[in-house]
N, C-alpha and C positions, 0 to 999 in steps of 0.2 A: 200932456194934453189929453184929455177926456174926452169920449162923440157922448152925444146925445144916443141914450137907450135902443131907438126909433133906427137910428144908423146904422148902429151893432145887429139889429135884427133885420135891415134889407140886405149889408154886408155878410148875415150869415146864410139870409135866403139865396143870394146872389152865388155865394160858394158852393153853396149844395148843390144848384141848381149845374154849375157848372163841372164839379164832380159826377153827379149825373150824365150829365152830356156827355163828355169824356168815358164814362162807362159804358156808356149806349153807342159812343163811336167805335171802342175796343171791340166790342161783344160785335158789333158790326163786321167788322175787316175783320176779325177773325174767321167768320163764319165767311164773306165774302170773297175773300182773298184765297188762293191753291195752297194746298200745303206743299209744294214742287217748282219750283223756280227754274230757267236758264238763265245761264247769265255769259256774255260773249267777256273774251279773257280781254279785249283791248278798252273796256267801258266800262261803268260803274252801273249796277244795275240801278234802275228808277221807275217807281212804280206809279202807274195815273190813277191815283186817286184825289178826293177833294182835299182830303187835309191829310197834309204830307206824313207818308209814312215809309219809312227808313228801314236799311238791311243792314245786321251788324253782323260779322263774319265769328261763325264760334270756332265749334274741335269737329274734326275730321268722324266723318261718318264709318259706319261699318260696313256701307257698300261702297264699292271699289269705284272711286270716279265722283266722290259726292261727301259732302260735308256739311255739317247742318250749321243754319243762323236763325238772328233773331228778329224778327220782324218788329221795329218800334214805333210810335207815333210820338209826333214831333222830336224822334230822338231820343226822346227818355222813355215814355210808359211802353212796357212789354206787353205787344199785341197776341204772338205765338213764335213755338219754334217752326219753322221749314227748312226741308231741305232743299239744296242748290249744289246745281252741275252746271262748271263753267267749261265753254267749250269755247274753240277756236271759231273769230272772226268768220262767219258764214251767209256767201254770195250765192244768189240764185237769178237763172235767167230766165224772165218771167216766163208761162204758157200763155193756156188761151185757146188755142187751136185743138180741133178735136184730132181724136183719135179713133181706131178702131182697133177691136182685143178679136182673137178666138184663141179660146181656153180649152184645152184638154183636162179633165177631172182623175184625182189622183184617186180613181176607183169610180164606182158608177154609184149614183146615188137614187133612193130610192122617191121617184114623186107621186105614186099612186098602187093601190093597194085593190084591185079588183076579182070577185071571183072569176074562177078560170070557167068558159061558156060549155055548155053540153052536158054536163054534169050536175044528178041532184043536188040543190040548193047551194047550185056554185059555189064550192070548198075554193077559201083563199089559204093555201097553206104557208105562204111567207108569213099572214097576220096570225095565224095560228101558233106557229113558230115563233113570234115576239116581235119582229120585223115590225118597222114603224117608219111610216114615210119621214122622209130626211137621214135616214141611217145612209152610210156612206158604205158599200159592197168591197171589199179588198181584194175577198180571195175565197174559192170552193174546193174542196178538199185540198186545202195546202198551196193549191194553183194561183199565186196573182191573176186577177181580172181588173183590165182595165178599158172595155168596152161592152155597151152591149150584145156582140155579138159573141164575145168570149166567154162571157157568162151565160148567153143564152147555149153557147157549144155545153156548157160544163154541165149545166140541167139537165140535157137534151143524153151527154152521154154517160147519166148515171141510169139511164130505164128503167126506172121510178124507185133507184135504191136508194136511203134516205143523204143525203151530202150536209158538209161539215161546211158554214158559212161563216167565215171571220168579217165582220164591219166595225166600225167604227162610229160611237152613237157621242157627239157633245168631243169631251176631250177623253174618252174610254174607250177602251177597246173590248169587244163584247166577242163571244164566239155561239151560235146557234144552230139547232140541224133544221134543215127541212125535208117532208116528203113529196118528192114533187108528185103528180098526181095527169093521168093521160087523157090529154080533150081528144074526143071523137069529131071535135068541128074542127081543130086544125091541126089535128094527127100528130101534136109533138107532150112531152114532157113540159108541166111547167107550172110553176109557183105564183103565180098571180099577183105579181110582181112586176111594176115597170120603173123602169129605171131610164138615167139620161148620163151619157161620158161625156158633155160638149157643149158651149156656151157659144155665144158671141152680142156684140154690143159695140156702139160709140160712147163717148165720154172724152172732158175735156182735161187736155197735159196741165200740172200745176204748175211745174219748174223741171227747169232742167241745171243741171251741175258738173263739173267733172272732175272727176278721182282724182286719185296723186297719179295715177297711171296712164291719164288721160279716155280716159272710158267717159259718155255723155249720158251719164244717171238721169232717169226720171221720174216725178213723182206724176199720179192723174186720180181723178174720180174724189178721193174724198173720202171714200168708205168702201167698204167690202161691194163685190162684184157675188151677186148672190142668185141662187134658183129664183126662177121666176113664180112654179107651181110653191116650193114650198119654205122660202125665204131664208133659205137657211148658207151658211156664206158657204163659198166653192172651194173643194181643198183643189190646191194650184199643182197640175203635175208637170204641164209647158204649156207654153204658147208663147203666139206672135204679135207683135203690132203693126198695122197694116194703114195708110194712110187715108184719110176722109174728106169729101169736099159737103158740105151741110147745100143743098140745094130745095129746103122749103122746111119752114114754119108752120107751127101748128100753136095760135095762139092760145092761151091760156085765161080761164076768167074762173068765177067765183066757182067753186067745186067740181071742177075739171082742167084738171093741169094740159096744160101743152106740152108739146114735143119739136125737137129741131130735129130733122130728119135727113139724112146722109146717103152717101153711098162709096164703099168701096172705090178709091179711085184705081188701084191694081189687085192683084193677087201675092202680090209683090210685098216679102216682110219689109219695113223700117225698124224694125228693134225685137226686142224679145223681153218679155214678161220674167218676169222673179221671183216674184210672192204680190199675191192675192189676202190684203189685210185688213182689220178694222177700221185705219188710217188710209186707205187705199190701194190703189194697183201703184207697184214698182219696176221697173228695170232697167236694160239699156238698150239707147237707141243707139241706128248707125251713125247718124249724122245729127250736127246742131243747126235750129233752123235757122236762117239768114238775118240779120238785124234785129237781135233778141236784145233788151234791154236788162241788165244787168243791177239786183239792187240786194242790198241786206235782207237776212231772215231776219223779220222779227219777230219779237218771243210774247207772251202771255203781258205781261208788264209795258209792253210799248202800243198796248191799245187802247184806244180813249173812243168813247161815243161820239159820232160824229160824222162828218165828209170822207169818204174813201171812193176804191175804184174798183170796179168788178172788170176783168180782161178776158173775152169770149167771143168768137166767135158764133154768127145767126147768117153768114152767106157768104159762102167760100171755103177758102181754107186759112186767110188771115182775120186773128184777132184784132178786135178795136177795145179803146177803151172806154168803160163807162161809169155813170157817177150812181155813187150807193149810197148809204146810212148806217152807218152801224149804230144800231138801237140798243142792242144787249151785251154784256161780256157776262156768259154763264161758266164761271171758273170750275164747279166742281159738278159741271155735268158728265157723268160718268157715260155718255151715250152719244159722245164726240158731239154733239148739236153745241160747240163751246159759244158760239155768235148768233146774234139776233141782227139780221140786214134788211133791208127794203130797197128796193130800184127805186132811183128819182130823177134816172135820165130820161127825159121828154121820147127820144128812138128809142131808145131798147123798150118801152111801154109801149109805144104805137105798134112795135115789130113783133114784139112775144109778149105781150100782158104783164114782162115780168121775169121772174125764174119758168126755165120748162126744162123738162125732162132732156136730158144730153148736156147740161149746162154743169152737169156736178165736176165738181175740181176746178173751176175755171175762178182763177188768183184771185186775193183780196188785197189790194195795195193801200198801205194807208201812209200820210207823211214819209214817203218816198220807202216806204221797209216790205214786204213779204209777207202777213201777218196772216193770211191766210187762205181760204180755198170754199166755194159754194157746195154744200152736197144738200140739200134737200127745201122744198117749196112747203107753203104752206098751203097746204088743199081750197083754202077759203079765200084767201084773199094773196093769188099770186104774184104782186109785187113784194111778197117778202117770202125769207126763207133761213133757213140754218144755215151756218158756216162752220168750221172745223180749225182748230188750233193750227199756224204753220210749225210751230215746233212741234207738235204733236209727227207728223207728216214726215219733219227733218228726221225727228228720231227713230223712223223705221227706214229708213233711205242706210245702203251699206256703205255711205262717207260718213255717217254717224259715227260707227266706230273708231273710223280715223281723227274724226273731231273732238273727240272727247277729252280731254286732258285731267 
């Protein structure tokens, strides 16, 4: 049987057209999709995109705990390879509830850089010296410091002979002298140099979990807990966490965020701090709180655009739940901003405009899973904001290690 000419050429337009397609959906998912998978050991991983694309399991990777595959569409065309880390079936009990941090800084950091008063054309000899705000202060000749007054002791007893200052600038460790130089207005030694050892803040628990050992792990915040002066994240030497009741809103509109506003309910620790990270503050607390509801981590691949649930509290000390959107899944945002949300519950917008400030780490539940955590508003229009990967979160959490297979 023979087609007619006419047929052969829409049949070949029709092919092309469809080969095209297919290439422009590959080039796609490749670029849109992580090169970095979890995949929990009791389920087959599945990923939410529009047209189905498939994980075929290859050969064992060269890092320990991880193996690469191939990511296909429809099963047959090879989209890219990634790698995949399957780890143990992983339960979390939601947050929501704020908390409060005071941090101890693992050395003093520097937020301001001023000539020292009384002296021709005020000599800053820290700046002189190389010093640059956000350098983190370790130690003066040899001597760990880890307060301002320790540092300000070691200035004070070199009487103005020049001192050996080891900081820490980025991830390098730097060593510099200074001379310190003697103000006649306030009678001491000293470098024109201010410095801060000491934080404190609220912010909302993501989850809580517990060890094989029974210890009640928490994740909070979102992201790094960082200087206020000079942004730069806090190296963690200890701290505590300290219970908060949120008693007044500061609502939030078009380019000026709001704030939920707390206070101290004791002096009294509930937990203790870990690490201070990209992914947020971790540690453990003493106690789990009462009537915590209990759901899967879910991972990168179990998110779809859509109805989800933001868990936060705005008055008190229990969380409520509320209805969100997730507009975006930004896979290969290197800047943890992995989600794009909007509030669309009718209270949480009458109550706070939106996301505010205190709201960061507070859960993103989607189709009953863990998928993630609030950390930042968008200046302009504060019913939407960033979210953050929950496996990202998981994998700084120290049951990570134990989950990993």
């Amino acid at each position: 049987m023979r087609f007619p000419k006419k047929w052969i050429g829409r049949l070949a337009v029709c092919a092309a057209a469809l080969f095209a397609g297919l290439g422009g959906a590959v080039q796609h998912y490749a670029l849109e999709l992580p090169d970095h998978f979890y995949q929990a050991a009791d389920r087959p991983l599945s990923i939410a995109t529009v047209l189905p694309v498939t994980l075929e399991r290859g050969r064992a990777s060269a890092v320990p705990q991880m193996q690469e595959a191939e990511l296909r569409l429809f099963g047959m065309i090879p989209v890219k390879t990634v790698a995949l880390t399957t780890v143990k079936p992983a339960d979390a009990y939601i947050g929501g509830e704020p908390f409060g941090i005071r941090m101890l800084m693992a050395g003093c950091m520097v937020v301001s850089l001023t000539g020292v008063p009384g002296l021709p054309a005020d000599p800053c000899p820290a700046a002189e010296a190389g010093i640059a705000v956000g350098d983190v202060i370790q130690a003066v000749n040899g001597k760990p410091v880890s307060s301002n007054a320790e540092l300000q002791a070691a200035v004070s007893g070199s009487s103005g002979a020049p001192v050996s200052v080891e900081l820490i600038r980025g991830d390098a460790l730097e060593k510099v002298e200074i001379t310190p130089v003697f103000s006649p207005l306030t009678k001491r030694w000293q470098t024109g140099m201010w410095v801060r050892d000491s934080t404190a803040g609220i912010g909302t628990v993501t989850y809580y979990m517990r060890s094989a050992v029974g210890q009640i792990r928490f994740a909070g915040l979102g992201h790094a807990v960082c200087d206020p002066d000079t942004g730069e994240q806090i190296p963690l030497a200890s701290g505590d966490v300290v219970a908060v009741t949120v008693n007044d809103v500061v609502s939030g509109s078009a380019g000026r965020p709001g704030e939920l506003r707390g206070r101290f309910e004791t002096g009294d620790s509930i937990g203790t701090l870990q690490a201070n990270t990209p992914c947020g503050v971790f540690g453990i607390m003493h106690a789990l709180p009462e009537k915590r509801q209990q759901v899967p981590v879910g991972f990168r691949q179990d998110i779809s655009r859509g109805p989800a649930e933001i868990y936060t509290t705005v008055d008190g000390s229990v969380p409520q739940a509320y209805s969100a959107e997730i507009e975006e899944i930004r896979s290969a945002d290197a800047s943890m901003r992995d989600l794009v949300i909007r509030v669309t519950d009718p209270q949480l917008l009458a109550l706070t405009g939106g996301i505010v400030q205190g709201m960061s780490g507070s859960p993103i539940v989607q189709n009953g899973r863990l998928v993630g955590a609030v950390t930042h508003v968008f200046v302009r229009d504060p019913s939407r904001g960033y979210g953050i990967f929950a496996e990202r979160m998981y994998a700084q959490t120290t049951a990570f290690a134990d989950a990993v297979r």
